[in-house]
N, C-alpha and C positions, 0 to 999 in steps of 0.2 A: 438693314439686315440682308435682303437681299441682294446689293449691290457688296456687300463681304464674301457672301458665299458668289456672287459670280465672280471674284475678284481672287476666290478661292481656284472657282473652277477653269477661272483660264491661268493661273498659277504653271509656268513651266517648268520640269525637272534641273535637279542642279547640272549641271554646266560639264563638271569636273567629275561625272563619275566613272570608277575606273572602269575597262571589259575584265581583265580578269587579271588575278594575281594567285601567286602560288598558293595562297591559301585556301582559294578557291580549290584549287586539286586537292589539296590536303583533307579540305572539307568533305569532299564527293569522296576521296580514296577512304576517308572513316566512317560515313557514314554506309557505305555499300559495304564496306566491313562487316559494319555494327546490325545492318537489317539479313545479311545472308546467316550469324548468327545467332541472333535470333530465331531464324525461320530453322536453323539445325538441329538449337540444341534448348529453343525453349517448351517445353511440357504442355501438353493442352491449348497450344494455339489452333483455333480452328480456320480452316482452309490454308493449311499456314506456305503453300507453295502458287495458291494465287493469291493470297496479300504479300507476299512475298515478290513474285513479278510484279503488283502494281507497283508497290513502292521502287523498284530499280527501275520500273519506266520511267517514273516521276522525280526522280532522282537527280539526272541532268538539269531539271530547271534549277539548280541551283547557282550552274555556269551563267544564266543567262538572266539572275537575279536584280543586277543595278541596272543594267543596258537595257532588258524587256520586264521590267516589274510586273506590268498588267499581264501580258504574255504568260510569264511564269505562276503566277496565281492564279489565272484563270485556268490552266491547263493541271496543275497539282490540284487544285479544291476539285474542281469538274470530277477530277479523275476519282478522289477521291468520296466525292459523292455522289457518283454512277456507278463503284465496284458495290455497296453493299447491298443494291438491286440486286444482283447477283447472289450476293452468299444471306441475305436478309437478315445481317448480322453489320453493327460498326466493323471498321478495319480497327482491329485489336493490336498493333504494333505496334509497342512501344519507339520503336526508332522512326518514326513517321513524326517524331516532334522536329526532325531538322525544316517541317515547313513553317514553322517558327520565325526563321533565318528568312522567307518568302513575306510574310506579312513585317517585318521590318523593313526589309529593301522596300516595301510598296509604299510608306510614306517617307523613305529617307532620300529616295530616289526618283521619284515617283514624279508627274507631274498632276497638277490637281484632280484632274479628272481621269490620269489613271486612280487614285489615289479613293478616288469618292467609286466606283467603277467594281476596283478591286474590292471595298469595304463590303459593296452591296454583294459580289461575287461571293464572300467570305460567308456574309451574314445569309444566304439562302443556302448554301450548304448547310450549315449548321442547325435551320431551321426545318430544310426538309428533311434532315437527317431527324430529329426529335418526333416530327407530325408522322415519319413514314414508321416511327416505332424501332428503328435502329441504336439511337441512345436513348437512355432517359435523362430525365429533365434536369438534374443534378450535375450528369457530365454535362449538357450541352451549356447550362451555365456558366460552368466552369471552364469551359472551352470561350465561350465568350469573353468572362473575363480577362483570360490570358493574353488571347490573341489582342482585345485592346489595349492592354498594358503592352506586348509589343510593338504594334503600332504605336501607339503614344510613346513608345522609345524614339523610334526612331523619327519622327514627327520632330519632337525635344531635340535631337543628335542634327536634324537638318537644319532647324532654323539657330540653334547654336553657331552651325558652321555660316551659317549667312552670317549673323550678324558679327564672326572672327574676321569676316572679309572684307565687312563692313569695315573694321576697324582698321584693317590693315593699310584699305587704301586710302582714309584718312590720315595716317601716320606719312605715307608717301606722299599724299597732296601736302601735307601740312611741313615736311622738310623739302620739298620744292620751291615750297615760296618763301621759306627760310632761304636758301641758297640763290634765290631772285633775286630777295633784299640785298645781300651782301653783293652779288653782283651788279646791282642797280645803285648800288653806294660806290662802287668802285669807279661806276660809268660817269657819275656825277661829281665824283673827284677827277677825270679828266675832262670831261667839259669844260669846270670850273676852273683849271690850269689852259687850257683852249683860250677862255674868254681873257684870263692874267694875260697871257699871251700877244692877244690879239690887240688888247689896251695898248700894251706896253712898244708894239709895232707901230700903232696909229701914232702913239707918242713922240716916236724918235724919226720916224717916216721922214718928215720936213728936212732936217738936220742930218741926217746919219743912216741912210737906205740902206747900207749893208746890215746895223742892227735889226731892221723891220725882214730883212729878207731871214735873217735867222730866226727871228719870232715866224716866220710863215713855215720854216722848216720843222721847228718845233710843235708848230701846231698841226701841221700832217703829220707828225709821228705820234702824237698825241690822239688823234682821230682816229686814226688806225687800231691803236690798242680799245677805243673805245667804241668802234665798230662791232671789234674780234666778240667785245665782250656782252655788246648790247643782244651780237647775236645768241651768246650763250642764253639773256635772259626769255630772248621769244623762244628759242631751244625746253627750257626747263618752264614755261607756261606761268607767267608768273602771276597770279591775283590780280586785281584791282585795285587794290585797298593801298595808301600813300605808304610810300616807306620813308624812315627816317634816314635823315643827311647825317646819322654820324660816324664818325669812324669805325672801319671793321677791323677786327683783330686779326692778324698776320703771325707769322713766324717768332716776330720780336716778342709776340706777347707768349709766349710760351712759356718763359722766363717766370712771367705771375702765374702761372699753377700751381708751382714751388711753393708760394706765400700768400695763397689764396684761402689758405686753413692753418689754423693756428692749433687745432688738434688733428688725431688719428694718424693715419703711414704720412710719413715724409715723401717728399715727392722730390727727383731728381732729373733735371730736363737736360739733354745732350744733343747739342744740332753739331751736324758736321755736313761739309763736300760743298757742292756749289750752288749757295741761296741767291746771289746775285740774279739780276733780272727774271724772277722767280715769277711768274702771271699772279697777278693781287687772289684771283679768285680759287687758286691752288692753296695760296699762301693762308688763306682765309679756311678753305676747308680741312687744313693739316689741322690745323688749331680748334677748329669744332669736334672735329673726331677726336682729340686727344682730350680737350676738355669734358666731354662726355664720358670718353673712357678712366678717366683720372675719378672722377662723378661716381659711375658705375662702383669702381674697384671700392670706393670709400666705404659705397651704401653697403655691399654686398660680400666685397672678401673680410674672410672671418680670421680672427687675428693677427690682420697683416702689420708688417709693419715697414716697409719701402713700395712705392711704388714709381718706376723707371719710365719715362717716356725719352724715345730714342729719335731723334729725325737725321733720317744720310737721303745728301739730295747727288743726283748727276748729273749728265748732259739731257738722259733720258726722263728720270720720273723722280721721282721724290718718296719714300719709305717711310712709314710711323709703324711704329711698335710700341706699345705700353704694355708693363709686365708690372704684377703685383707676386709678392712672396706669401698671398695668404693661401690658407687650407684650399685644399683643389674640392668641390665642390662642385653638384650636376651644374648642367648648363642653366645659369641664371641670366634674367631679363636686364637691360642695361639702362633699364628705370621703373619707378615704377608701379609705371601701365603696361610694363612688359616689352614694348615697340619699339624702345633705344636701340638696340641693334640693329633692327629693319631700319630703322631711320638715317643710321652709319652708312647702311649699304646703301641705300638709294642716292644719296650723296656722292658717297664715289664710285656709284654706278654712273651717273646722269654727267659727271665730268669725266669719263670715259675710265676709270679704275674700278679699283677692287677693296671688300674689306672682308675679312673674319675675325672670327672669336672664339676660344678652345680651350684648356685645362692644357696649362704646358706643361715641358715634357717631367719637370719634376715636383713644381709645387708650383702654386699660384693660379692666374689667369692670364692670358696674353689675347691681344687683340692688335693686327694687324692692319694695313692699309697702304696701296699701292696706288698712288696718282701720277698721271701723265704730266710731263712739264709743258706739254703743248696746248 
């Protein structure tokens, strides 16, 4: 038990959280609205032009809620449990609930021992506010209540978002070592032309030295492509774990997408421009991104019924487009665990391209993908 709560308390805040966003203004612009009035035009508010300045003092920590959590709690509750010293009275302002918005950033933001820091900050305002006779026992419960059901939002909201990252970058470690294998099969289909090679050199050597001298030409151009490629795989960090010798799918197999279902949209594959001497590991990755995408459009478009995959290659890069005619529908997952799309792009991210995916311009879904021929 111990070593959870220290494992709590050295817990450090997330990473990614923003300084400020327009809503942040928009926040501050309504709620200084909402407390001046109040303090104008509501009836029987008592002291109502010094609860009225506390709360615009205390107001700003809203700018500085994700960046200084502890900061901003500590200085809005303080404040707020030093004025009724003062008027011997709770602060009766209804708009004083934007510190609401404070005790959420303090665990969504927070690092752990802002987090435990801030709770105890919270929990003796409230406490000395009840014992000093300024609320009774009813609100200060109810005050308790709340503020932990906020906190516990945002507590819920952090460790949600940890474990979405979680996931993410297993979907990226896990299409990495996909595109290892495939290029760890390609490396191993020139090797393996290396070694035909070098046999068939040693064999004729005796006899016919010009043949051996073209097997040795052969087999440096051979080495080379399997250099290029071996460096892709320490490039893309590849696993441990043995990959299989068999053939990777290429361009040609595009062809079986078409007839890889015997139900749902028809599929219509179109390669045009210049495939020759294509890099295996391009040729491999046109064909994963379409296969997935051809996957997706099945699971997901709603009464389609074609779905178009396009490949134009040139000197420079090579193009895929798959387009479905079904209902244009929000952006959906391209499997699913949701990560098929992430998993697209990191693919033709880590081979030096690009991929998206969008509701085309008149019906269906289109998913795009731009790979370097280099």
């Amino acid at each position: 038990m111990l070593a959870k709560l220290r494992s709590f308390w050295d817990e450090p805040g997330p990473a990614d959280a923003p300084v400020r966003v327009w809503r942040d203004w928009l926040l501050l612009v309504g709620f200084t609205a909402a407390v001046v009035l109040e303090v104008l035009l509501r009836p029987g508010l008592p002291y109502r032009w010094f609860t009225g300045a506390v709360a615009l003092v205390v107001l700003p920590t809203l700018l500085i809620r994700r960046t200084r959590p502890l900061l901003a709690v500590a200085f809005a509750f303080g404040a707020c449990g030093i004025a009724p010293f003062v008027t011997g009275l709770d602060l009766g302002l209804n708009s004083f609930v934007f510190v609401l918005f404070l005790g959420y950033a303090l665990t969504r933001w927070g690092s752990g021992r802002q987090a435990v820091l801030g709770a105890a900050i919270i929990t003796a305002k409230l406490a000395v506010g009840w014992l000093a006779g300024h609320a009774g026992p009813d609100d200060t419960l109810a005050g308790f209540g709340i503020l932990f059901a906020v906190t516990a939002l945002g507590a819920a909201v952090r460790y949600r978002a940890r474990f979405r990252l979680r996931e993410l970058d297993q979907v990226k470690l896990l299409e990495r070592e996909r595109l290892a294998r495939d290029l760890h099969d390609t490396v191993a289909h020139h090797v393996s032309a290396m070694i035909i090679r070098a046999q068939a050199g040693l064999a004729t050597a005796p006899f016919n030295p010009d043949a051996a001298t073209d097997a040795l030409r052969l087999i440096e151009a051979e080495a080379t492509r399997a250099l290029t490629e071996m460096r892709g795989i320490v490039r893309v960090l590849r696993t441990d774990e043995p990959a299989e010798l068999a053939p990777t799918p290429g361009l040609a197999d595009l062809h079986g997408l078409a007839g890889a279902h015997r139900v749902g949209p028809a599929v219509d594959v179109a390669i045009s421009g210049d495939i020759e001497d294509l890099p295996a590991p391009i040729g491999t990755a046109v064909f994963r991104l379409a296969q997935e995408s051809v996957t997706n459009a099945r699971r997901h478009a709603r009464n389609a019924t074609r779905i178009e995959v396009s490949v134009v290659a040139d000197d420079a890069a090579v193009r895929l487009q798959v387009t479905d005619d079904g209902e244009t529908a929000p952006p959906r997952a391209a499997t699913s665990g949701g990560f098929g799309l992430l998993g697209m792009m990191e693919r033709a991210g880590l081979l030096g391209g690009t991929c998206s995916a969008g509701p085309a311009p008149v019906r269906g879904w289109t998913v795009t993908a731009v790979l370097p021929r280099a």
